[in-house]
ZATORLUM-689959 format. One line per field, with one value per residue: residue number from 1; residue in one letter; x, y, z of N, C-alpha, C, CB in turn. Coordinates in pm, whole numbers. Each point is the difference from the previous one (the first is absolute). Glycine has a CB too. Layout:
N
resi = c(NUM,...) $
resn = c(A,...) $
nx = c(X,...) $
ny = c(Y,...) $
nz = c(Z,...) $
cax = c(X,...) $
cay = c(Y,...) $
caz = c(Z,...) $
cx = c(X,...) $
cy = c(Y,...) $
cz = c(Z,...) $
cbx = c(X,...) $
cby = c(Y,...) $
cbz = c(Z,...) $
//
This chain:
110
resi = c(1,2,3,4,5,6,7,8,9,10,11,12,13,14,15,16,17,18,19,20,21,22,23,24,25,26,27,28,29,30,31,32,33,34,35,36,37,38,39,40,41,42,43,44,45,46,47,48,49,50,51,52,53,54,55,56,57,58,59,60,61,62,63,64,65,66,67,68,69,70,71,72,73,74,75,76,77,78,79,80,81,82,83,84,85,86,87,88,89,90,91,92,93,94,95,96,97,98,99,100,101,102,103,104,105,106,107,108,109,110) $
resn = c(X,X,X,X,X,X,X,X,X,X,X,X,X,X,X,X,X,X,X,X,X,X,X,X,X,X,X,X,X,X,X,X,X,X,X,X,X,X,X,X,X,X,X,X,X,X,X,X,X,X,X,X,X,X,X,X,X,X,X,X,X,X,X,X,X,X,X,X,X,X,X,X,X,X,X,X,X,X,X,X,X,X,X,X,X,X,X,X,X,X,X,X,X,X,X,X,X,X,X,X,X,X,X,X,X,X,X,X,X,X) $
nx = c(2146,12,132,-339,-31,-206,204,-138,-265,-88,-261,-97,-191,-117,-270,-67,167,189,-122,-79,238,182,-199,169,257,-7,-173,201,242,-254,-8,-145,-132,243,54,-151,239,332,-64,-118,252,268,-96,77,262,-236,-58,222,-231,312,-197,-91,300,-279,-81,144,-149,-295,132,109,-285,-143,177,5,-400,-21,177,-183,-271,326,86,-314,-177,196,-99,-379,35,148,-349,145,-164,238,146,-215,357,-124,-202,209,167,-178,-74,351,-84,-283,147,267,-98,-254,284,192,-281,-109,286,-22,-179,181,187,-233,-165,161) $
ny = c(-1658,-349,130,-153,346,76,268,-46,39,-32,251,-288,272,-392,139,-78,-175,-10,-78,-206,-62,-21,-242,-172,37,-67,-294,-73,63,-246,335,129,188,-76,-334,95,293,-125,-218,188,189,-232,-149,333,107,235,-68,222,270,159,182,-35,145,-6,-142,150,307,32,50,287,178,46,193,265,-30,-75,302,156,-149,167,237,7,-113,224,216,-19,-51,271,185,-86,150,-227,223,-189,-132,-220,-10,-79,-147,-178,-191,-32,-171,-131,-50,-164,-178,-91,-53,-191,-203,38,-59,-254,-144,-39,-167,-138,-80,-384) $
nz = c(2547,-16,-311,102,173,-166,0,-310,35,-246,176,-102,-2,-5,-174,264,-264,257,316,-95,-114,271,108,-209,65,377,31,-199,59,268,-60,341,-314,85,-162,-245,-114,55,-222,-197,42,-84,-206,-184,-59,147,-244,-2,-168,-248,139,-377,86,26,327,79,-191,82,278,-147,-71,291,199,-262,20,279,-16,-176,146,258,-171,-142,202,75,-306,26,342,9,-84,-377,-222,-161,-103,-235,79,262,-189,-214,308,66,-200,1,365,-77,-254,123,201,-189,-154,265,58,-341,-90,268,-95,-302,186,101,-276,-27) $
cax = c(-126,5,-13,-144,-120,-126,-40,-96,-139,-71,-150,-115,-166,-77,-167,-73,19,118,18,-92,101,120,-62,-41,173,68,-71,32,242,59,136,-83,-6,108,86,-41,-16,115,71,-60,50,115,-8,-35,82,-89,13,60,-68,99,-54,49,50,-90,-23,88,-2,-156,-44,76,-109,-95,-2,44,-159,-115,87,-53,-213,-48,16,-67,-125,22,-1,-126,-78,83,-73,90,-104,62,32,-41,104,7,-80,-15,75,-70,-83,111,48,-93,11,99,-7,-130,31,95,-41,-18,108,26,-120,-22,150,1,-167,48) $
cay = c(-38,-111,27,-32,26,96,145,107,-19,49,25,-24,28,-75,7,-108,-141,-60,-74,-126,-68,-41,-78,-189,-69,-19,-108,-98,-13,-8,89,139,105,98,-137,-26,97,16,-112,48,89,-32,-132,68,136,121,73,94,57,114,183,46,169,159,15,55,92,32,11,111,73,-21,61,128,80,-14,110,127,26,67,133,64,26,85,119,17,19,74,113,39,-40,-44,87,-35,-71,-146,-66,-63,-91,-71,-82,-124,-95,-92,-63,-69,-144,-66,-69,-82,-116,-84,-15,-120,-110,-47,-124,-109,-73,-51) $
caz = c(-60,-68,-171,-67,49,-81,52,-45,-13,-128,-8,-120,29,-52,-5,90,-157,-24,122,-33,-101,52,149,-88,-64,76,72,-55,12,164,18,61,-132,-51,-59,-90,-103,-5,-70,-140,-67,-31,-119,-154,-28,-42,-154,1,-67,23,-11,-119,11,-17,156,110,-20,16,155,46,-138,94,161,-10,0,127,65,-19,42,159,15,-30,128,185,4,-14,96,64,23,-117,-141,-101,-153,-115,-65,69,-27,-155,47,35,-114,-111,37,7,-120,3,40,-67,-136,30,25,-82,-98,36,20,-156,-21,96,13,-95) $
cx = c(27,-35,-99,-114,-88,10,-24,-151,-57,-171,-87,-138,-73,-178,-31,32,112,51,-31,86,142,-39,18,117,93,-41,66,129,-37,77,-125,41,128,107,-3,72,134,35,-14,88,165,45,-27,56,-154,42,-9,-46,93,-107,66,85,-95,-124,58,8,-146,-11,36,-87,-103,59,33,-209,-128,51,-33,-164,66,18,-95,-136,29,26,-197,-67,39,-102,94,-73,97,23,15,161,35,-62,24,82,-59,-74,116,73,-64,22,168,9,-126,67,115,-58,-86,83,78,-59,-5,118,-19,-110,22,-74) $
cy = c(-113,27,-93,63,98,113,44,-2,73,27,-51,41,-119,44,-90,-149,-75,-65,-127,-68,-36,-129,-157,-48,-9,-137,-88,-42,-21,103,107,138,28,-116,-13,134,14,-97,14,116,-44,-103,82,101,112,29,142,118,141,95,42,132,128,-8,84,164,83,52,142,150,12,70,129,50,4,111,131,5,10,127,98,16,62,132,58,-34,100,174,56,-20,12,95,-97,-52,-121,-61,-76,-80,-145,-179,-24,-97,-111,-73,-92,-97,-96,-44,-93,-130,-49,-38,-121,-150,-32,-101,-110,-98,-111,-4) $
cz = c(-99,-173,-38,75,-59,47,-94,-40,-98,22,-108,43,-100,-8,73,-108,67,121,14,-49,68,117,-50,-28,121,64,-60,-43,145,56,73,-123,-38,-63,-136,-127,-11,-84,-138,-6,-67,-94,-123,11,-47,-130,-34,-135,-14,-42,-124,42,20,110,100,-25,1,160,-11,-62,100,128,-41,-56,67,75,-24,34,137,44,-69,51,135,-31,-10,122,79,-30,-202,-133,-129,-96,-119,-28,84,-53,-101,102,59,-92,-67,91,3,-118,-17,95,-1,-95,20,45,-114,-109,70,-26,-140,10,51,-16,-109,-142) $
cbx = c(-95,-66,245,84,106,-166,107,204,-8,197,68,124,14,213,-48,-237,-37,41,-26,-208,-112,116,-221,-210,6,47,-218,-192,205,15,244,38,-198,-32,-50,-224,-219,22,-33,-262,-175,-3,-114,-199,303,-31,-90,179,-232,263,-3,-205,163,38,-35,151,213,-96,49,258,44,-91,84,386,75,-55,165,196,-240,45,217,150,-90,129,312,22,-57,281,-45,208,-249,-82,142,-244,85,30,-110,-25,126,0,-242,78,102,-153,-194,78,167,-197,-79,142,24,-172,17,57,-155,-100,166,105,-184,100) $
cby = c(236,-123,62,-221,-68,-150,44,46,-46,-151,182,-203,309,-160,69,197,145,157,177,76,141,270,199,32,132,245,72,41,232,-218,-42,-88,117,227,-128,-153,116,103,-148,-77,162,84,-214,-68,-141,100,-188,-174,-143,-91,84,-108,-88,34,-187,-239,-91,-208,-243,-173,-125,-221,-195,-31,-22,-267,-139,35,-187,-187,-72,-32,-200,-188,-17,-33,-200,-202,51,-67,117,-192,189,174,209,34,130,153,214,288,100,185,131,123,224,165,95,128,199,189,51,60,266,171,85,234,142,150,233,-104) $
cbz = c(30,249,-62,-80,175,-29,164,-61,210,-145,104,-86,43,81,-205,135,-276,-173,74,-44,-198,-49,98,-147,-251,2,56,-31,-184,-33,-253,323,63,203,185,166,35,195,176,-5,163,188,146,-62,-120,222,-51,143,71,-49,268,-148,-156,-298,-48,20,-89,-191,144,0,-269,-112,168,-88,-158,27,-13,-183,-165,65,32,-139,-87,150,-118,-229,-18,-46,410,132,104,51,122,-66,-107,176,96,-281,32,120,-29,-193,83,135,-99,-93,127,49,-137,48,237,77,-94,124,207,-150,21,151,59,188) $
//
């Protein structure tokens, strides 16, 4: 295989606007889409945006407590009925991760 040849691929989805918009700028480079977007995309670096720690520690915070609301909706759909000491649990887990994202969003808010 010739080392300038193209085999990978990238799916872009466009709005009808941006179709339009791509359609024009291409007319007017002479270039065809997929030419026109490959060239753009490779002429500008992306910009790189670091993930704070306490993010990364939130996300993780967050999936372990989407984990417990499913075990606690399949059990209640299950017919099963809560006992007053889940329940508190429950509400200190709500509260505790409400106060982690708003303790986040304050930091982050400029």
């Amino acid at each position: 295989m010739k080392a300038d040849k193209r085999v990978h691929q990238i799916k872009v989805l466009f709005n009808d606007a941006e179709w339009e918009q791509l359609l024009a700028l291409c007319e007017t480079s002479g270039l065809k889409p997929g030419t026109y977007c490959r060239l753009k995309a490779l002429e500008q670096t992306a910009r790189v945006v670091p993930v704070l720690p306490e993010v990364m520690g939130l996300r993780g915070d967050l999936g372990r407590y989407g984990n417990n609301v499913n075990q606690v909706a399949r059990n209640l759909n299950a017919g099963n009925v809560m006992d007053t000491v889940d329940a508190l649990r429950v509400e200190q887990s709500n509260r505790y991760v409400g106060d982690r994202i708003a303790e986040l969003l304050a930091r982050l808010e400029p």
